[in-house]
N, C-alpha and C positions, 0 to 999 in steps of 0.2 A: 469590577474587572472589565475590559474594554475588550472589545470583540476579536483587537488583533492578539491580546493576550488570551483571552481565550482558544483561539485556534492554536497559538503557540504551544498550550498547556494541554494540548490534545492531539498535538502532536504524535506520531511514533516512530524510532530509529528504525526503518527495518532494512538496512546494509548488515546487522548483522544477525537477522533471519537466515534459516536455512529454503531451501526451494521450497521443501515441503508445508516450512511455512507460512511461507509467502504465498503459496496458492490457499492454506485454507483463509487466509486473509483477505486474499483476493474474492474465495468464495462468499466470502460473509458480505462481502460488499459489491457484490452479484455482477462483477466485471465479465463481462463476455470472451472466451477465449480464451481464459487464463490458463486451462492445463494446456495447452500448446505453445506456453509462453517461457522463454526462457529467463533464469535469473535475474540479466538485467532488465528485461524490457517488465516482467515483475515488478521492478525498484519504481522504475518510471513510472508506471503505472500509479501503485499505491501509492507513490512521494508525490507525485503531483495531481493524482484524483482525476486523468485522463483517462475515458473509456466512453 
């Protein structure tokens, strides 16, 4: 498997997370800020691994 299929297959959909998911997601991946985060900026976050 080649590295860009791998990230692709490690992927995860999280639009349709709820908030509360989205933060402990965010917490697991020790993002700074996250409970003052709203829904979207949540999305961004975790979808593009920006923090």
């Amino acid at each position: 498997m080649t590295s860009r299929a791998a990230a692709a297959a490690n992927t995860v959909d999280y639009s349709a997370y709820t908030i509360a998911q989205l933060k402990a997601a965010a917490k697991e991946k020790e993002i700074p800020g996250y409970s003052k985060m709203k829904k979207e900026e949540l999305l961004e976050v975790l979808m593009n691994d920006v923090f």
